[in-house]
DOTI-534179 format. One record per residue (C-alpha): x, y, z. Coordinates in steps of 0.001 Angstrom, whole numbers, plus 524288, in hexadecimal, padded with zeros to 5 digits. Layout:
<rs>
<r east="X" north="Y" up="Z"/>
...
</rs>
This chain:
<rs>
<r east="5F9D3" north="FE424" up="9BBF7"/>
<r east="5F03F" north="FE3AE" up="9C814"/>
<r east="5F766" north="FE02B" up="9D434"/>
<r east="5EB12" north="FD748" up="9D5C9"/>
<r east="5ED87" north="FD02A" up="9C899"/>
<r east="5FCC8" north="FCEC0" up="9CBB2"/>
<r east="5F8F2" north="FC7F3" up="9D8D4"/>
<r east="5EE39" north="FBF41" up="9D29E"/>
<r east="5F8DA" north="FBA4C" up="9C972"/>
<r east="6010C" north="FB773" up="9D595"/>
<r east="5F73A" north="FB008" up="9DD1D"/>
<r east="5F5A1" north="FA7D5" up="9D17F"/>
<r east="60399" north="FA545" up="9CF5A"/>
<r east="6061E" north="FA257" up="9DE33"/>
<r east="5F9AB" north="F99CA" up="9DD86"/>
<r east="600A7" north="F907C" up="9D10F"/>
<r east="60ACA" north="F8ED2" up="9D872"/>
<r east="60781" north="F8B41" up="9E48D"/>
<r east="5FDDE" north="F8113" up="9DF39"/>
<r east="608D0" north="F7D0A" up="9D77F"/>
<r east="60E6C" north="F70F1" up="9DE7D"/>
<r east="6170C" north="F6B2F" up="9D4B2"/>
<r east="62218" north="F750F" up="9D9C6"/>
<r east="62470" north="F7E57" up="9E56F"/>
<r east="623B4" north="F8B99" up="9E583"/>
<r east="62D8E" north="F935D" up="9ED00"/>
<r east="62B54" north="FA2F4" up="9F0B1"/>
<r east="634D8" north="FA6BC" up="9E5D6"/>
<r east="62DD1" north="F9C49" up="9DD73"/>
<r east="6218D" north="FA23F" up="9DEB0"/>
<r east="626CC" north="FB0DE" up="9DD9A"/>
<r east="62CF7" north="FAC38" up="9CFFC"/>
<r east="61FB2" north="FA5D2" up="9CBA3"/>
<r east="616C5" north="FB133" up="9CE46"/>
<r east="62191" north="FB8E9" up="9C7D9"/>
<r east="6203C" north="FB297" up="9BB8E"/>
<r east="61097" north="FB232" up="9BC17"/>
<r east="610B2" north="FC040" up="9BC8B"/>
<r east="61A27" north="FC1DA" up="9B1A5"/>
<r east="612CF" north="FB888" up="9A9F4"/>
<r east="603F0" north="FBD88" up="9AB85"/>
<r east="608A6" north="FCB24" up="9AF11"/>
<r east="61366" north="FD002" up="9A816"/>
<r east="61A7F" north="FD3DE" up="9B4F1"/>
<r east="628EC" north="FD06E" up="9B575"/>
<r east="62D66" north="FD693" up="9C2E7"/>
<r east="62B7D" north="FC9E1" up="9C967"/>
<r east="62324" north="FC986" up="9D678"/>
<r east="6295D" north="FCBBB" up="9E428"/>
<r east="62BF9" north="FC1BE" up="9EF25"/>
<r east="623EB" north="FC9F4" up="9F730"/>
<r east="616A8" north="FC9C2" up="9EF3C"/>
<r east="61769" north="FB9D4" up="9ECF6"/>
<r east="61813" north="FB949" up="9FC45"/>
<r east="60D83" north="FC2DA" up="9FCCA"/>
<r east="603D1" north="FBBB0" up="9F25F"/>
<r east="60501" north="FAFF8" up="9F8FE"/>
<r east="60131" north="FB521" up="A061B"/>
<r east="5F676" north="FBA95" up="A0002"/>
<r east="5F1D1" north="FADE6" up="9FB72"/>
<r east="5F2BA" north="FA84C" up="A06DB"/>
<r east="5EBE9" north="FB237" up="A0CB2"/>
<r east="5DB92" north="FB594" up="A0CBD"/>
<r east="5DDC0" north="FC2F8" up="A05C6"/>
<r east="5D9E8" north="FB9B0" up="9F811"/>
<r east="5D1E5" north="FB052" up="9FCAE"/>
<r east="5DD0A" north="FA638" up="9F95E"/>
<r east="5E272" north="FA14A" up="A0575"/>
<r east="5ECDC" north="F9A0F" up="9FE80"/>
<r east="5F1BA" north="F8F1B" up="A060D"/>
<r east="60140" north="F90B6" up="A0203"/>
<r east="60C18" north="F8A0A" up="A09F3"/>
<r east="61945" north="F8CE7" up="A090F"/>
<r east="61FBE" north="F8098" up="A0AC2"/>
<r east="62E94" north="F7F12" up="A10EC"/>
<r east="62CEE" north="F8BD5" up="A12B4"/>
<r east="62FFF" north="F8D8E" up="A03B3"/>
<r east="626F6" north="F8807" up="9FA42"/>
<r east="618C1" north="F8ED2" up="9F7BF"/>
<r east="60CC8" north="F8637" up="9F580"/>
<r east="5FEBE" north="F82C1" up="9F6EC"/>
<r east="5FAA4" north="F79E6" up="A0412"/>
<r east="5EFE6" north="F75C2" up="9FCCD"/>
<r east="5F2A1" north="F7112" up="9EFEC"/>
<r east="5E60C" north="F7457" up="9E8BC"/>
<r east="5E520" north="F824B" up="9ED3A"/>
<r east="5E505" north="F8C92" up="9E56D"/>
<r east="5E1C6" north="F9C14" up="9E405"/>
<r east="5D93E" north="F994A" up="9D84E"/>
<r east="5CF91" north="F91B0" up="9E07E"/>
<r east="5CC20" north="F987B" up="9E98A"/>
<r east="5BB8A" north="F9867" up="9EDA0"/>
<r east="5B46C" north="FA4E0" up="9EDBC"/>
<r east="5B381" north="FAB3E" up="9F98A"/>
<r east="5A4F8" north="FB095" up="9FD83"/>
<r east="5A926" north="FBC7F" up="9FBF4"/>
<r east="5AC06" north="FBA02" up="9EDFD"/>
<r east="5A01C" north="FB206" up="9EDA1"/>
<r east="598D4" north="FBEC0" up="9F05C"/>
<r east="59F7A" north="FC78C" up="9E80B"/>
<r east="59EA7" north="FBE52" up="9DC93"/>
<r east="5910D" north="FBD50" up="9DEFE"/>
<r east="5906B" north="FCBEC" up="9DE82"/>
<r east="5958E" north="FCBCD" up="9D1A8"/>
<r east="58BD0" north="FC281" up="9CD40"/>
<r east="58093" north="FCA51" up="9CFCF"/>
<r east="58684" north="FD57F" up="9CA1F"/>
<r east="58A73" north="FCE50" up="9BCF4"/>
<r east="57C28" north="FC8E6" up="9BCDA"/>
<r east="576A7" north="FD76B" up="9BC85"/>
<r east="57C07" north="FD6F7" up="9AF5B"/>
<r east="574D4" north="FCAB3" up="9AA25"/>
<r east="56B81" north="FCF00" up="99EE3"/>
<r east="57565" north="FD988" up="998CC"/>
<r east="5798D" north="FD5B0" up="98CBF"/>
<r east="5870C" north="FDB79" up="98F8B"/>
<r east="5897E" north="FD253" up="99A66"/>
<r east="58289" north="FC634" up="99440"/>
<r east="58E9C" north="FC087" up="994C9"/>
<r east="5902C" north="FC032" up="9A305"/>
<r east="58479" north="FB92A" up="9A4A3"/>
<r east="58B6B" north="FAB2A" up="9A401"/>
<r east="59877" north="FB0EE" up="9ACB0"/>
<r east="58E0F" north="FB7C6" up="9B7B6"/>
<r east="587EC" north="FA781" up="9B85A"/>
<r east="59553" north="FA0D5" up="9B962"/>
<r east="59847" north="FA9F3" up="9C348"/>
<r east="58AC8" north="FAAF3" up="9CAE9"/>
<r east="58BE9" north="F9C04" up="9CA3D"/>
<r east="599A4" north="F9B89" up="9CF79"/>
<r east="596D0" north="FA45A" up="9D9A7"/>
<r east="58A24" north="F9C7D" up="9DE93"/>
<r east="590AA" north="F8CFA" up="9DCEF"/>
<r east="59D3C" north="F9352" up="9E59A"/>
<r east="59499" north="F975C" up="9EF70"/>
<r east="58C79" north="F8CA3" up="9F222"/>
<r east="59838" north="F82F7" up="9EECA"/>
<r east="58F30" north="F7CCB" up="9E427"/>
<r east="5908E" north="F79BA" up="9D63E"/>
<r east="58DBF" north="F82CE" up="9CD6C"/>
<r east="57D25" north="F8508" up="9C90D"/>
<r east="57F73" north="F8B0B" up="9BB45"/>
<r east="5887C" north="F80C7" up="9B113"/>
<r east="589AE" north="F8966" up="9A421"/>
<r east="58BB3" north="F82A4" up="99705"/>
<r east="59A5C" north="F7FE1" up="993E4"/>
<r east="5A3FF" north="F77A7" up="98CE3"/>
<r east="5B0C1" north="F7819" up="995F8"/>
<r east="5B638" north="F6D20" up="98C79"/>
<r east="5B420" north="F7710" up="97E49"/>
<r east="5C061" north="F7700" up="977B2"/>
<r east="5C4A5" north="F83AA" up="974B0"/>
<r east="5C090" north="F8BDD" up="98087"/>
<r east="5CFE9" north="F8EBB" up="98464"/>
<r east="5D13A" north="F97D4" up="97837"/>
<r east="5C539" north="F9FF8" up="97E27"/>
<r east="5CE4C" north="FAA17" up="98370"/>
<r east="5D893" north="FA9CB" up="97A1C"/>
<r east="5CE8E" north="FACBD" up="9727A"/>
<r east="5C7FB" north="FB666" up="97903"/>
<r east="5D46E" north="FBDC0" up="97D18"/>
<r east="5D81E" north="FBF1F" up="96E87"/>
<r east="5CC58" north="FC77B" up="96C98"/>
<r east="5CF23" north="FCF47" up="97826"/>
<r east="5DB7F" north="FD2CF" up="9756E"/>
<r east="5D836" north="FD2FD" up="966CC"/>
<r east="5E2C0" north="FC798" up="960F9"/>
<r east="5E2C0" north="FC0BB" up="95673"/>
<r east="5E2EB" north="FB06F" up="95AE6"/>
<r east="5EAB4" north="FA5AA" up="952AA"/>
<r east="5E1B6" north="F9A79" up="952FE"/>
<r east="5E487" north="F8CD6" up="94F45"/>
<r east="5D5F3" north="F8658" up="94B05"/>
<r east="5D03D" north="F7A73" up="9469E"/>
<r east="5C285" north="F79E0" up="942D2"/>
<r east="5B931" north="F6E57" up="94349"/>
<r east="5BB86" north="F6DCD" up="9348B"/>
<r east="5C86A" north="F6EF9" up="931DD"/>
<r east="5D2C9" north="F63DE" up="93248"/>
<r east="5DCE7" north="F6B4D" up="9379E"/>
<r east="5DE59" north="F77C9" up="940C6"/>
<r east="5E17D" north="F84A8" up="93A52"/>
<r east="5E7BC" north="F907F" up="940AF"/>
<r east="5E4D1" north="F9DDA" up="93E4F"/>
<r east="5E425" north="FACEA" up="943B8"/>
<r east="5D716" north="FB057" up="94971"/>
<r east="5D1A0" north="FBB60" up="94CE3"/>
<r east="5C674" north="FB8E0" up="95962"/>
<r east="5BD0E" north="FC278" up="959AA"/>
<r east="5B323" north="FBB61" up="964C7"/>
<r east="5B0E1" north="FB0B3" up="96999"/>
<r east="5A30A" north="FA937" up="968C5"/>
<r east="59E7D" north="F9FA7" up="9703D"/>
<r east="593B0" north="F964C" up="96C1A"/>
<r east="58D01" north="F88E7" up="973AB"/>
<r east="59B00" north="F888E" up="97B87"/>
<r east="5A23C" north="F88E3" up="96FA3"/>
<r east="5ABC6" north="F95BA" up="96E4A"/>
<r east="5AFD5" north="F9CA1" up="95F5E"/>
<r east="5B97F" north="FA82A" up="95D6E"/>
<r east="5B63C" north="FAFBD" up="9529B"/>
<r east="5BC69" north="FB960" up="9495F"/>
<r east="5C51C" north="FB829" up="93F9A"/>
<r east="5CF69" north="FAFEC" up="939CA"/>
<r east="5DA9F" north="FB681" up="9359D"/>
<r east="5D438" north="FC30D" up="93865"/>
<r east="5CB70" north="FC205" up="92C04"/>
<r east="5C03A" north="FBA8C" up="925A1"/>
<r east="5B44C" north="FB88E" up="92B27"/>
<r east="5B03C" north="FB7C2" up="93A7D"/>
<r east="5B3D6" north="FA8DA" up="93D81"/>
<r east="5AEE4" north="FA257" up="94A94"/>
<r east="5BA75" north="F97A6" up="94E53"/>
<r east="5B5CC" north="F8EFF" up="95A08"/>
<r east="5BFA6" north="F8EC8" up="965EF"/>
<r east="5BE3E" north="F7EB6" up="96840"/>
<r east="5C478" north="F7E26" up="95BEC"/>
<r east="5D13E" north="F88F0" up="95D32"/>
<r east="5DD88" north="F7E33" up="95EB4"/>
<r east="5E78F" north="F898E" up="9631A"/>
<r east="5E59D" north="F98EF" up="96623"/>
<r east="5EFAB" north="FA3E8" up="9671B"/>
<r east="5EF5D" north="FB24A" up="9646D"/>
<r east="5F5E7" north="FB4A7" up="9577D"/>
<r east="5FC8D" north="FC3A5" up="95A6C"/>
<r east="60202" north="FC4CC" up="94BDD"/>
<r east="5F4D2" north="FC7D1" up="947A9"/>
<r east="5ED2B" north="FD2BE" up="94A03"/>
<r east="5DFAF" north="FCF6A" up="9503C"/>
<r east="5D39B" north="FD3A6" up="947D7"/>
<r east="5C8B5" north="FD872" up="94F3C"/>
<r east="5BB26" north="FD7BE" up="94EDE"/>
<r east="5B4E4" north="FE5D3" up="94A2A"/>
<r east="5A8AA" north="FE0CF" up="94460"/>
<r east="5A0F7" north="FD6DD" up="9497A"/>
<r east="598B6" north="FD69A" up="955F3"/>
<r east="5972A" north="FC7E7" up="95B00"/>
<r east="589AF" north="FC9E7" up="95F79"/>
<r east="5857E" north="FCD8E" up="95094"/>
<r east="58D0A" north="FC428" up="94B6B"/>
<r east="586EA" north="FB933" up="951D2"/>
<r east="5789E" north="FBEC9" up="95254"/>
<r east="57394" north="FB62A" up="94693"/>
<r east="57B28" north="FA817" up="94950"/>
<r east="579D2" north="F9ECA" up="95357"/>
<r east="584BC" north="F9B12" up="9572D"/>
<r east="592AC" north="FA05F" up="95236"/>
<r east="5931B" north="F9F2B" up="9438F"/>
<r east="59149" north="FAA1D" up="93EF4"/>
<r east="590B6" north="FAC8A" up="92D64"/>
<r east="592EB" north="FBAB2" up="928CB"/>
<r east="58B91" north="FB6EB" up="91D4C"/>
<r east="57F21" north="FAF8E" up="921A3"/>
<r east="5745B" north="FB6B8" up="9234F"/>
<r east="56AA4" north="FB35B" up="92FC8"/>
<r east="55E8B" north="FABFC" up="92D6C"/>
<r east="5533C" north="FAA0E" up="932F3"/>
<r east="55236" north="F9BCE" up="938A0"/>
<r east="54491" north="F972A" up="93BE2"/>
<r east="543C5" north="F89D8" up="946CB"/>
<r east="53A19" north="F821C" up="94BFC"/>
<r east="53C03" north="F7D69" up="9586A"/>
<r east="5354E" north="F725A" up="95FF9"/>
<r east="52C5B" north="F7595" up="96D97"/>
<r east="5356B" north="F6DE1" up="97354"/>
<r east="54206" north="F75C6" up="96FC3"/>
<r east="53A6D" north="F8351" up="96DDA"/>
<r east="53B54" north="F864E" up="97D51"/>
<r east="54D7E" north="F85F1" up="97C59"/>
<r east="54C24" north="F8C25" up="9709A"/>
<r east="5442F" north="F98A6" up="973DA"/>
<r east="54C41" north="F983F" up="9818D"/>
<r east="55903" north="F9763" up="97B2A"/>
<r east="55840" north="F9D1C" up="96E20"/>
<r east="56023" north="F98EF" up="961CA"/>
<r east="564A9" north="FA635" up="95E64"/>
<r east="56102" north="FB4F9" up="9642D"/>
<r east="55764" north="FB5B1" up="9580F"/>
<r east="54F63" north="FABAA" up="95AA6"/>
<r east="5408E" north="FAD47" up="95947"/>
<r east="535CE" north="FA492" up="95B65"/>
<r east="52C37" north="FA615" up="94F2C"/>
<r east="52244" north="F9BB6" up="95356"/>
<r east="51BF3" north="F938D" up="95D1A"/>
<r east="51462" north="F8747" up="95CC5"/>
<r east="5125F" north="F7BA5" up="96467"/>
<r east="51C2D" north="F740B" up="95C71"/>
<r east="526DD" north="F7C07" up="95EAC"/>
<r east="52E4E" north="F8B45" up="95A68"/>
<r east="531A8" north="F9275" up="950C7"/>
<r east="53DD0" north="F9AC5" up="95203"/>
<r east="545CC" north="FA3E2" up="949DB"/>
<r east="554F2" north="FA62D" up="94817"/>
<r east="55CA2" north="FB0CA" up="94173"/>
<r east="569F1" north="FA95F" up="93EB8"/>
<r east="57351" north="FA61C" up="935EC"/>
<r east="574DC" north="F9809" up="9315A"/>
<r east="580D2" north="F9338" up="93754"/>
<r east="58428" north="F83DF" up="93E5C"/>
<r east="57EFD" north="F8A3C" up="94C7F"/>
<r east="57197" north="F8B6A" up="947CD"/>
<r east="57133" north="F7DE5" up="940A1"/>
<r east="57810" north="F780F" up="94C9C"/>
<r east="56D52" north="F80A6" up="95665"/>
<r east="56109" north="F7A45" up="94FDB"/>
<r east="565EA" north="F6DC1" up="94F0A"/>
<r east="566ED" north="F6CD8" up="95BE7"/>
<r east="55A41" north="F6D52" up="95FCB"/>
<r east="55892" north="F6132" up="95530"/>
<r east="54985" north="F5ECE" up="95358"/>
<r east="5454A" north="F6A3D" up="95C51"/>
<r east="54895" north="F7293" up="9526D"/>
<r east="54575" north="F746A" up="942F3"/>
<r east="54985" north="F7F23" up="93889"/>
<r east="53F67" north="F84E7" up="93270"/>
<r east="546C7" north="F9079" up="92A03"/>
<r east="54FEC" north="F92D5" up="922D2"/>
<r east="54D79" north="F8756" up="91BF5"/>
<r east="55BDF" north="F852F" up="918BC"/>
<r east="55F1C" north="F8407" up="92605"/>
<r east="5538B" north="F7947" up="9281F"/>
<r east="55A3A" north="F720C" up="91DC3"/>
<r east="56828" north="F7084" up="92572"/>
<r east="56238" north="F6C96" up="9333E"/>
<r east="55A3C" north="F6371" up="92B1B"/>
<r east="5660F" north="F5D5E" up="924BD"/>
<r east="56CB2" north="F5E3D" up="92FF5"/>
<r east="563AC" north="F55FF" up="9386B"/>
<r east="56111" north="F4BFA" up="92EB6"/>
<r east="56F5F" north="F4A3E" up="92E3C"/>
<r east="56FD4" north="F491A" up="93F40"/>
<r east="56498" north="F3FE8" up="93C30"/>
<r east="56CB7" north="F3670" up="9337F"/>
<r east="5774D" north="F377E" up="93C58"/>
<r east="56C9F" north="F2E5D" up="943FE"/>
<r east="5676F" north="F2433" up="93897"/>
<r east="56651" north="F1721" up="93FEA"/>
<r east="572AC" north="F1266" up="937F9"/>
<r east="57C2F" north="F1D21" up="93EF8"/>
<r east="57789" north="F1840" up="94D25"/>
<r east="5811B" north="F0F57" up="9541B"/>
<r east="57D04" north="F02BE" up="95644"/>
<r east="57A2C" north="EFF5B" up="96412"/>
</rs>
C-alpha cells in the first residue's frame, strides 16, 4: 500500500477521535484505534508504532498539510480538539490550490466538444463553479438540475461496483404494480439514467430478455457470490437506445416514423431542445412546425407529447393520434364541472 494512503487513513482515524467527545482518548488509546482502522480498510495486522501516532499528530498540528490541528493534550494525558467543531475534513482551499485547481479547469475545458470526454462536461462546471464561489466567498452562479431527496440513489454504487467487478447482485424489488416485493438474482449490465430517475439493466436470473428495474424502487441490495455473473457480450447501449426516448426499450417493435405539429409558440424549445437525435423539421408556416421522429412507441414518447398539451398535435401514425386523443379527453373529464370541489 502507498505510504501516502496508510497515512491518509491515519489522519482520518486520529481526526474521529479527537472530535469524538463522548470519551477520552489516551496515547495508547489512539495507537489501538488507528491500529484497528488499518486492519480494517487495509488488511495490515502488525499494528502501528507509538512512535508514528506521536509523529502523525505533530504533523497535524503542524503547516506541512495545511491542517494546523488545534489538539490539546489535557492533564497531560488525554488527546483532543480545543475547538470542538474542527476538523481535517474542512479545511478551505488554500490559493495555491485555488490556482492549481484552476489550472486543471482550463485544461479539462480543452476537452469540451470531444465526444470521448462529453461526460466531463457537467464535472469540469461543478468544479469551475466551485473553484470561482470559493474564491470570491460567494454562492455558487451555476445550480444544475437535481433531486437530492430520489429514493434509490444509495444503491448507485453498489450498483455500479457490481459491474466493475463483474458480480452477480441479489435484489429484493417491488414494482409500482405488484402487491408485494419479490426477490431475485440480477445480473446489472449499466446503469441509465433518465429526467433524474436512475435504471440498472440486464438480466434477471442471468436469462430472458434485457429488463430495465428502476433504483427508487430496489427495497434491499447485496452481491449474491453463489452465482456466477453473466456479462454483457452483445449489446452496445448507445444502439440500443438510438430509436426510444427515454429507457424502454422493445426488441420486437420496429421504429416508426412519428409526424408532430407544433405550435409557434412551442416551436422555438422544441427545435432548441430536440425530442430525440432524429428529429427533423419537415415544414414551416406561420401557424406553427412540422417535425419528424424515428422512434419506437413506448410510455416516454406518449408521456413527451403530452407534455407540451395543446402546443403540440400528432399528425402520423394515426394509431398513435388515437391514444393522445383518448388520453386527453380522459385528463379533460378528470375536469367536468361535477369533479371540481366546491368552494
Amino acid at each position: 500500500m502507498p505510504a501516502n494512503r496508510n497515512a491518509l487513513v491515519r489522519y482520518k482515524t486520529l481526526d474521529a477521535c479527537l472530535r469524538n467527545r463522548q470519551r477520552t482518548w489516551t496515547l495508547d488509546d489512539l495507537i489501538e484505534r488507528v491500529s484497528e482502522a488499518l486492519y480494517e480498510y487495509e488488511g495490515i495486522d502488525k499494528g502501528i508504532s507509538r512512535r508514528t501516532v506521536q509523529a502523525d499528530l505533530q504533523m497535524m498540528r503542524s503547516d506541512k498539510l495545511g491542517y494546523f490541528a488545534p489538539i490539546l493534550v489535557v492533564d497531560k494525558k488525554y488527546y483532543t480538539y480545543e475547538d470542538p467543531a474542527y476538523s481535517i475534513t474542512n479545511i478551505p482551499l488554500s490559493d495555491g490550490d485555488l490556482a492549481r485547481m484552476n489550472e486543471a479547469v482550463d485544461v479539462l475545458k480543452q476537452f469540451r466538444g470531444f465526444s470521448h470526454f462529453a461526460a466531463l462536461n457537467e464535472v469540469v462546471q461543478k468544479l469551475e463553479d466551485h473553484v470561482y464561489s470559493t474564491a470570491q466567498k460567494s454562492t455558487p452562479v451555476i445550480d444544475f438540475e437535481k433531486n437530492d431527496n430520489l429514493k434509490g440513489l444509495h444503491w448507485l454504487d453498489a450498483l455500479y461496483q457490481a459491474v466493475i467487478q463483474k458480480q452477480a447482485v441479489q435484489l429484493e424489488y417491488q414494482s409500482f404494480s405488484a402487491r408485494a416485493p419479490q426477490t431475485f438474482t440480477f445480473h446489472v449490465w449499466w446503469l441509465k439514467e433518465f429526467k433524474n430517475r436512475w435504471f440498472a439493466v440486464g438480466l434477471r436470473d442471468g436469462k430472458g430478455m434485457l429488463t430495465n428495474l428502476a433504483l427508487d424502487r430496489m427495497l434491499a441490495v447485496s452481491i449474491n457470490a453463489t452465482v456466477d455473473y453473466v456479462p454483457n457480450q452483445t449489446i452496445d447501449p448507445d444502439l440500443y437506445y438510438r430509436h426510444v426516448i427515454g429507457v424502454t426499450v422493445s426488441e420486437s417493435m420496429r421504429p416508426m416514423l412519428v409526424k408532430l405539429f407544433v405550435t409557434s409558440r412551442h416551436a422555438p424549445y422544441v427545435e432548441t431542445k430536440p425530442l430525440h437525435h432524429s428529429q427533423q423539421v419537415l415544414e414551416r408556416t406561420g401557424a406553427g412546425i412540422v417535425i419528424q421522429l424515428l422512434v419506437q412507441h413506448n410510455f416516454e414518447l406518449e408521456k413527451e407529447i403530452l407534455g407540451f398539451g395543446e402546443g403540440m398535435q400528432v399528425l402520423e401514425p394515426t394509431r398513435l393520434r388515437y391514444i393522445i386523443q383518448k388520453r386527453l379527453r380522459a385528463g379533460l373529464d378528470a375536469y367536468t364541472p361535477q369533479e371540481l370541489p366546491i368552494s
